[in-house]
C-alpha positions as CSV (number, residue, x, y, z in Angstrom):
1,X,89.5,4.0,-46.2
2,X,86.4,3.6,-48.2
3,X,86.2,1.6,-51.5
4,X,86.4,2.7,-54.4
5,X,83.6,-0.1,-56.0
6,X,80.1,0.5,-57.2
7,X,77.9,-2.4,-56.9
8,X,74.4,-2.6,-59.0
9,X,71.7,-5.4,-58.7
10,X,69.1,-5.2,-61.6
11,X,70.5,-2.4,-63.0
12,X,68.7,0.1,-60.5
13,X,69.5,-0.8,-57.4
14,X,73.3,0.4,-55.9
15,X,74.3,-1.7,-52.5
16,X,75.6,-0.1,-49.6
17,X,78.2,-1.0,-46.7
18,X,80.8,-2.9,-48.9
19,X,83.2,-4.0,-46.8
20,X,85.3,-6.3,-49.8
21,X,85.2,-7.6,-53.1
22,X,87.1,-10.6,-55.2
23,X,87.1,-11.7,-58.6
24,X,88.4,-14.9,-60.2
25,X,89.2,-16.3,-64.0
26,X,90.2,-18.8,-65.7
27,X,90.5,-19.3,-68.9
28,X,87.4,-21.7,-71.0
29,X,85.6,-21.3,-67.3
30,X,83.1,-19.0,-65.8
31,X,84.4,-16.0,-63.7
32,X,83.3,-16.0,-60.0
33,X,82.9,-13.0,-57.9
34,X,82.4,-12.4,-54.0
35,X,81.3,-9.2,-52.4
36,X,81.3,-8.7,-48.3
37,X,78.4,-6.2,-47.2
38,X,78.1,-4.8,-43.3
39,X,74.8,-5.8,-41.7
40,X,75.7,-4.8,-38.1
41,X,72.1,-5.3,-36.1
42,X,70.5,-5.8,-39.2
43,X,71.2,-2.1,-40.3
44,X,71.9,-3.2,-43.9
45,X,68.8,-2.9,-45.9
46,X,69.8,-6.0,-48.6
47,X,67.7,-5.8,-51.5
48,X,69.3,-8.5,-53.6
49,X,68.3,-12.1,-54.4
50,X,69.5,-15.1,-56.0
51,X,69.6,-15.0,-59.4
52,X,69.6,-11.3,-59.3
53,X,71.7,-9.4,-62.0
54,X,74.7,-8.0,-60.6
55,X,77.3,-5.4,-62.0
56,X,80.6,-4.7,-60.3
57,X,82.5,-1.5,-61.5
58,X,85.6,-1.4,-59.3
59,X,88.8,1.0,-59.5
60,X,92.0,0.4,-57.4
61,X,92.5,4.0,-56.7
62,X,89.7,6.6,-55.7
63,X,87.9,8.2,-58.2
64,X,86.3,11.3,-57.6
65,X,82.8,10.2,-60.1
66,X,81.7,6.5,-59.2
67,X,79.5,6.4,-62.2
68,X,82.8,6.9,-64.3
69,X,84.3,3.1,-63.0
70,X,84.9,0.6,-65.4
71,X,83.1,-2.6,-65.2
72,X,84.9,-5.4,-64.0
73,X,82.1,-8.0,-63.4
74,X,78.6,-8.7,-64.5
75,X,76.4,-11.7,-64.1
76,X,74.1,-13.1,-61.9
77,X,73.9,-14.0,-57.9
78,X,74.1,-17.7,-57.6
79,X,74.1,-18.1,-53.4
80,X,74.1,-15.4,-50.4
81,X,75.0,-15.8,-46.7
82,X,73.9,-14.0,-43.7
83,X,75.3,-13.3,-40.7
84,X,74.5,-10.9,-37.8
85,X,77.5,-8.9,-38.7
86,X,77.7,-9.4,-42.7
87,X,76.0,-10.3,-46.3
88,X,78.2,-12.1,-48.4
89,X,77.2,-12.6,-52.0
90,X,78.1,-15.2,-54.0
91,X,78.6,-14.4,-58.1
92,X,78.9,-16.3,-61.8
93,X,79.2,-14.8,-65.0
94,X,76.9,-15.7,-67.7
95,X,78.8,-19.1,-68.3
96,X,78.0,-19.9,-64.8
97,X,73.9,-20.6,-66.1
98,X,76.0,-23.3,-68.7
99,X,76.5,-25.4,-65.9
100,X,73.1,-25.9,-64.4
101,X,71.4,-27.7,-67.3
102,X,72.0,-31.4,-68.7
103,X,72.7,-32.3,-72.5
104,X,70.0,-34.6,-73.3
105,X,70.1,-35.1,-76.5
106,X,73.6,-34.8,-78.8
107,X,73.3,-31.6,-80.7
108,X,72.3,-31.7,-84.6
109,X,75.7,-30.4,-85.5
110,X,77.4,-33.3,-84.7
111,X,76.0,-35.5,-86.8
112,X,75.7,-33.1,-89.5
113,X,79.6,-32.1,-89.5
114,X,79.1,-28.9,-89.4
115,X,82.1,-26.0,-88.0
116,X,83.0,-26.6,-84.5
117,X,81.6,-22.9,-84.0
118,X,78.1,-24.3,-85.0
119,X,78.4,-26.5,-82.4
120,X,79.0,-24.4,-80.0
121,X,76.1,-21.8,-80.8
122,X,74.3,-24.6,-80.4
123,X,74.7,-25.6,-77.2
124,X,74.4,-22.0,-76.2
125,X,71.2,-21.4,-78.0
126,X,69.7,-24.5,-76.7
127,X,69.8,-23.1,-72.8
128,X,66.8,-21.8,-71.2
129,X,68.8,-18.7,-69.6
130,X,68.0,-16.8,-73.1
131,X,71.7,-16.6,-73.5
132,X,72.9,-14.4,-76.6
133,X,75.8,-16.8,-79.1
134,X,75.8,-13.0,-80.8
135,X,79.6,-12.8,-80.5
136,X,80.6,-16.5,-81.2
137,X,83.2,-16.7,-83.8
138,X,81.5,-17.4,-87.4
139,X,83.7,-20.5,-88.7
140,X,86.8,-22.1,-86.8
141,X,87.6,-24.2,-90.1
142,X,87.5,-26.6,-87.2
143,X,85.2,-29.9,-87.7
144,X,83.9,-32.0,-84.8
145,X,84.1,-35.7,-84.7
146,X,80.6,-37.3,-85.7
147,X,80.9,-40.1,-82.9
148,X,81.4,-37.1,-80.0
149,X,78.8,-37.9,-77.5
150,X,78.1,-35.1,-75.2
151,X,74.7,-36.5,-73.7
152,X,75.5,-36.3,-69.9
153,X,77.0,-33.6,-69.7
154,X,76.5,-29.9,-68.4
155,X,76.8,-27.4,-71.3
156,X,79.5,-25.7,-69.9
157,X,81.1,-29.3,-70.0
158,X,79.6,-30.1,-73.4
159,X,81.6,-26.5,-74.5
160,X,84.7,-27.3,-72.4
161,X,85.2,-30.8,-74.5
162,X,84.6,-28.9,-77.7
163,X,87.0,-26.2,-76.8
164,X,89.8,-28.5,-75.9
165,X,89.3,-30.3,-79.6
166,X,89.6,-26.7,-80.9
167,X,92.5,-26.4,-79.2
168,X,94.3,-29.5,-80.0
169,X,94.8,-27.2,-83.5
170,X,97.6,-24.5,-83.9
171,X,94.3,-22.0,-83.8
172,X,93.8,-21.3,-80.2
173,X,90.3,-20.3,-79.2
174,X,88.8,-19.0,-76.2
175,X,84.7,-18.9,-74.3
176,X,83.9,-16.0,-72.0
177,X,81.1,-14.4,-70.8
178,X,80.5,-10.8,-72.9
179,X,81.2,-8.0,-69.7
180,X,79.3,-4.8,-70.8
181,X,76.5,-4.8,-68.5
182,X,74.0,-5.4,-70.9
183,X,70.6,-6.3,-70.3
184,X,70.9,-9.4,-72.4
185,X,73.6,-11.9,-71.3
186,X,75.9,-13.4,-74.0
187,X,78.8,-15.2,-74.6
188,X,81.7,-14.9,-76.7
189,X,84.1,-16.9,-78.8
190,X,87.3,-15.5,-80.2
191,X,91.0,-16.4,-81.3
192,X,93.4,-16.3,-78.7
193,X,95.4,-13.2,-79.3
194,X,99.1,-14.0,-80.5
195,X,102.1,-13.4,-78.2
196,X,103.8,-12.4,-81.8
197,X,100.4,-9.8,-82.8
198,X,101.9,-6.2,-83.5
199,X,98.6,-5.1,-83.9
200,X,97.5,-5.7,-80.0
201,X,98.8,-3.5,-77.6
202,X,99.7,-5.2,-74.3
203,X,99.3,-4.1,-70.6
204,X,101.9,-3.2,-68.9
205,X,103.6,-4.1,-65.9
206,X,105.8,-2.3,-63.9
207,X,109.1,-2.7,-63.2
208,X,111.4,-4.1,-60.4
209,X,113.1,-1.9,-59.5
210,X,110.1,0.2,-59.9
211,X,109.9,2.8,-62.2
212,X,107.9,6.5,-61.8
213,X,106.3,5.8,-65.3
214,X,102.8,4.6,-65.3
215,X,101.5,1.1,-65.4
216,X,98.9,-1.3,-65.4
217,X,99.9,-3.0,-62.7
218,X,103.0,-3.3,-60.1
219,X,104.8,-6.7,-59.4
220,X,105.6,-7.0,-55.8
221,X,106.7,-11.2,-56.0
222,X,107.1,-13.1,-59.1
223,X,107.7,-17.3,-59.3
224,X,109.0,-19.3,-62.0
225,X,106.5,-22.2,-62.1
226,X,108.0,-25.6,-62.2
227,X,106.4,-28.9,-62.7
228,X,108.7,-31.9,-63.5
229,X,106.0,-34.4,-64.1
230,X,105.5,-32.9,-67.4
231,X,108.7,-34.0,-68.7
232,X,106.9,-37.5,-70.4
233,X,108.1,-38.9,-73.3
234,X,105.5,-41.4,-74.3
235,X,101.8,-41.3,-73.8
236,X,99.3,-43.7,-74.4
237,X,95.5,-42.7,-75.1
238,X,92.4,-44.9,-75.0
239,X,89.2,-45.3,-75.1
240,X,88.1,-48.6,-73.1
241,X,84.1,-48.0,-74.1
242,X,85.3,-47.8,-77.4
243,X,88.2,-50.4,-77.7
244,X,90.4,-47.1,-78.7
245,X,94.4,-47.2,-77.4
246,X,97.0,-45.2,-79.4
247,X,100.4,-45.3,-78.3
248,X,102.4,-41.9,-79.2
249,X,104.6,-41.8,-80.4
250,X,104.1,-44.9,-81.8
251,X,107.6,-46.8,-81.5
252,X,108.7,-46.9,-78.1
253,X,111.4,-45.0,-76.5
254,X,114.4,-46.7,-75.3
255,X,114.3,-45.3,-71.6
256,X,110.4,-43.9,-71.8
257,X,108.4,-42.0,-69.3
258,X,105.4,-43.0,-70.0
259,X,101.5,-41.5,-68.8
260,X,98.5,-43.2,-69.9
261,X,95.4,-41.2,-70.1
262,X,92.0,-42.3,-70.0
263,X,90.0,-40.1,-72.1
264,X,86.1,-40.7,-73.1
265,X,86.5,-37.5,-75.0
266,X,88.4,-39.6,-77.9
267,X,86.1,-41.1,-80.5
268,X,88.3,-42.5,-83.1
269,X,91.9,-43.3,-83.6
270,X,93.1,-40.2,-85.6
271,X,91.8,-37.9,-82.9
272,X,93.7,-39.8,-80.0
273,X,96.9,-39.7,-82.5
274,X,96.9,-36.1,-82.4
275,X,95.7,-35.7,-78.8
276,X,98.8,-37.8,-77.7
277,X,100.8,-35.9,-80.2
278,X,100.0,-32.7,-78.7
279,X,100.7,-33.5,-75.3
280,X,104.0,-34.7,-76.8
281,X,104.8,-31.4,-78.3
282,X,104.0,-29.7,-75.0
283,X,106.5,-30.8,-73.0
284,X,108.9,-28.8,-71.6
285,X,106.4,-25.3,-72.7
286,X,104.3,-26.1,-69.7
287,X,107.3,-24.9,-67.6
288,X,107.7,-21.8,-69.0
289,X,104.8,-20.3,-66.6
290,X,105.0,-17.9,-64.0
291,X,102.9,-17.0,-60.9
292,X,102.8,-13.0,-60.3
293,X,101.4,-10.7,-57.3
294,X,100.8,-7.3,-58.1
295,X,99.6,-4.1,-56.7
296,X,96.9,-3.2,-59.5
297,X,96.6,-0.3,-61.6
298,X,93.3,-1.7,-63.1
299,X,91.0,-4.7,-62.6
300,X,89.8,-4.7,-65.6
301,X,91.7,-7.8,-67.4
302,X,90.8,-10.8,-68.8
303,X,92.4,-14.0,-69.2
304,X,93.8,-14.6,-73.0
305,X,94.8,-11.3,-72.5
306,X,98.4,-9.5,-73.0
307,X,101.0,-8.3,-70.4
308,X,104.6,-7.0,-71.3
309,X,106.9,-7.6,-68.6
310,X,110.5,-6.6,-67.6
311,X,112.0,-7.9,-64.4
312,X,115.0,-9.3,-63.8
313,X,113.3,-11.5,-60.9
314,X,112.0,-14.9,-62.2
315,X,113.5,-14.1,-65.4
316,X,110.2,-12.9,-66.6
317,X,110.5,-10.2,-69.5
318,X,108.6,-9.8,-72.7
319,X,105.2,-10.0,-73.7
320,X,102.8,-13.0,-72.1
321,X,99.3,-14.2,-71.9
322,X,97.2,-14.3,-69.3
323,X,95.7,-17.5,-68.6
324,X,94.1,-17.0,-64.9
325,X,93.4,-14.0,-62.8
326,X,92.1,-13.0,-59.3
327,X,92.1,-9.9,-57.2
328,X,90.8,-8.5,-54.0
329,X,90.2,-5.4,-52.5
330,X,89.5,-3.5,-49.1
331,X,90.0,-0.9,-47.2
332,X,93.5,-2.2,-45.9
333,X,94.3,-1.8,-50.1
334,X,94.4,-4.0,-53.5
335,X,96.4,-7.0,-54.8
336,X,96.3,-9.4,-58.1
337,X,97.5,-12.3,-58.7
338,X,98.1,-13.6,-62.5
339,X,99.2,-16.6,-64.1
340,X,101.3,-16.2,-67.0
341,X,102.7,-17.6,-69.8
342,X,104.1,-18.0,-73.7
343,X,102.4,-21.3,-74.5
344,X,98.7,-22.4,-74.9
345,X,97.1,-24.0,-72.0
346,X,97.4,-27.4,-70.2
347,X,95.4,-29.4,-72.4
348,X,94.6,-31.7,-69.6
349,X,93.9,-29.1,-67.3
350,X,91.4,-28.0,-70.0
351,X,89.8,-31.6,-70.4
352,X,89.2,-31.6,-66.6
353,X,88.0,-28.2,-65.6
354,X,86.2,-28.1,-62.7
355,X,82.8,-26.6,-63.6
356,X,81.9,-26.2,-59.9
357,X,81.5,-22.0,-59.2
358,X,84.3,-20.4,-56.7
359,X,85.9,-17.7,-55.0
């Protein structure tokens, strides 16, 4: 069965012998891609290099014009392996560049208060990869502490910490990479699309039992997700370079379950008050998240993104966001895998991203 995938390096140059391709998201991170080439004796002529541009325009069902596939990736190459029998290449979206350079110097818009949004188009404009801020939100509303100290680290990091302050706010935001195949890489920064929006039209997901009416993808094995170390009831925040330690909430629970967390992110008291508040007010929303595995309509989504579901196994029905995403593809067929959800994001698995590119 051949693939129905279109693969482009520098915007001229389409690969040949695919054998598979991946794709993984998460949301505030970069999205990684893989693709699996033949090279049987050396047959293969492989044009591409690191640090290539790559597009990826990918359909789960044959088309009969490959030019008409919607893109599902674009970025650059960051590593390629060789065998005798395949290539496999290694991708990052535009964030991926964010992690390969070192904030020297604290940005001017700390000091300055300025919107959490200048901030961020600051780090961005201050990278050598000529990346485009063009579709950064203009104002969040949203001002950064004056004693946040990003020297250290990696601007994707530097954003990352700036995002999860955002985020401590009822105004969710979001950082991607902008996916049109344009020649000029840019990122983006927008609002997290309410689960309550009538205005946004969700993807759909089929039924089970399945249905005969089109969809956008197919569950085939859906999991509540369950994590009972969540279920805290006091939390205690500090800052031991800065002498900072917040207790939250601040008198002590008869029988508490107490977490302390050790956070160099926090710069004064009021903002470890209403980080330890917002962990607080978490609890117990955390659990309402569900692992899905589909057969794919589309590869096309993006975390932050809405899915309306009805299926009476995991007790997942309604409308929920996306929050990670991966697929595959090859000739033996398609799957996807999604995380969903109705609440915002693990703030602590938002503070401790793992900036390191995978597959």
């Amino acid at each position: 069965m051949s693939l129905c995938v279109k693969v482009t390096i520098n915007g001229s140059t389409d690969l040949t012998g695919i054998k598979s391709v991946s794709s993984r998201s998460q949301m505030n991170g970069p999205t990684t891609a893989k693709v699996s080439l033949t090279n049987y004796g050396g047959s293969n002529q492989f044009t591409a290099s690191r640090g290539d541009l790559i597009q990826i325009q990918a359909s789960p069902r044959n088309k009969a014009n490959a030019n008409g596939l919607p893109i599902v990736f674009y970025g650059f190459i960051s590593d390629i392996e060789t065998t005798k029998t395949q290539f496999v290449i290694y991708c990052s979206d535009a964030l991926g560049y964010l992690s390969n350079e070192i904030v020297m110097i604290n940005p001017t818009s700390i000091a300055s208060g300025g919107d959490a949004s200048d901030l961020v188009k600051e780090l961005i404009g201050g990278s050598s990869y000529n990346l485009a801020p063009t579709e950064v939100i203009g104002r969040t509303n949203i001002a950064i502490s004056s004693g946040l100290d990003l020297v250290g680290k990696t601007r994707l990091e530097a954003i990352q910490i700036v995002m999860q302050q955002i985020n401590q706010t009822p105004n969710k935001y979001q950082i991607s990479a902008v996916n049109n195949g344009s020649a000029t890489l840019g990122i983006r920064m927008n609002k997290v699309p309410e689960i309550t929006d009538n205005l946004i039209e969700p993807y759909v997901a089929g039924r089970i039992p399945r249905t005969s009416a089109p969809q956008d993808l197919y569950p085939t094995a859906i999991e509540r997700i369950e994590d009972d170390s969540d279920l805290i009831n006091f939390v205690t925040v500090r800052n031991q370079d800065l002498g900072i330690i917040v207790n939250s909430p601040e008198t002590r629970p008869s029988q508490p379950i107490q977490r302390l967390f050790d956070e160099d992110t926090i710069t004064d008291v009021s903002q470890a008050r209403l980080f330890g508040r917002q962990i607080i007010e978490q609890q117990g929303r955390f659990k309402s998240r569900w692992s899905v595995t589909a057969l794919p309509e589309r590869f096309d989504m993006r975390t932050g993104e809405l899915v309306e579901f009805a299926s009476v196994e995991g007790g997942l029905a309604g409308i929920h966001q996306i929050f990670d995403i991966s697929w595959s593809m090859n000739p033996d067929g398609s799957t996807i895998n999604l995380t969903v959800g109705r609440q915002s994001p693990n703030l602590i698995s938002a503070i401790r991203y793992a900036t390191n590119l995978f597959v």
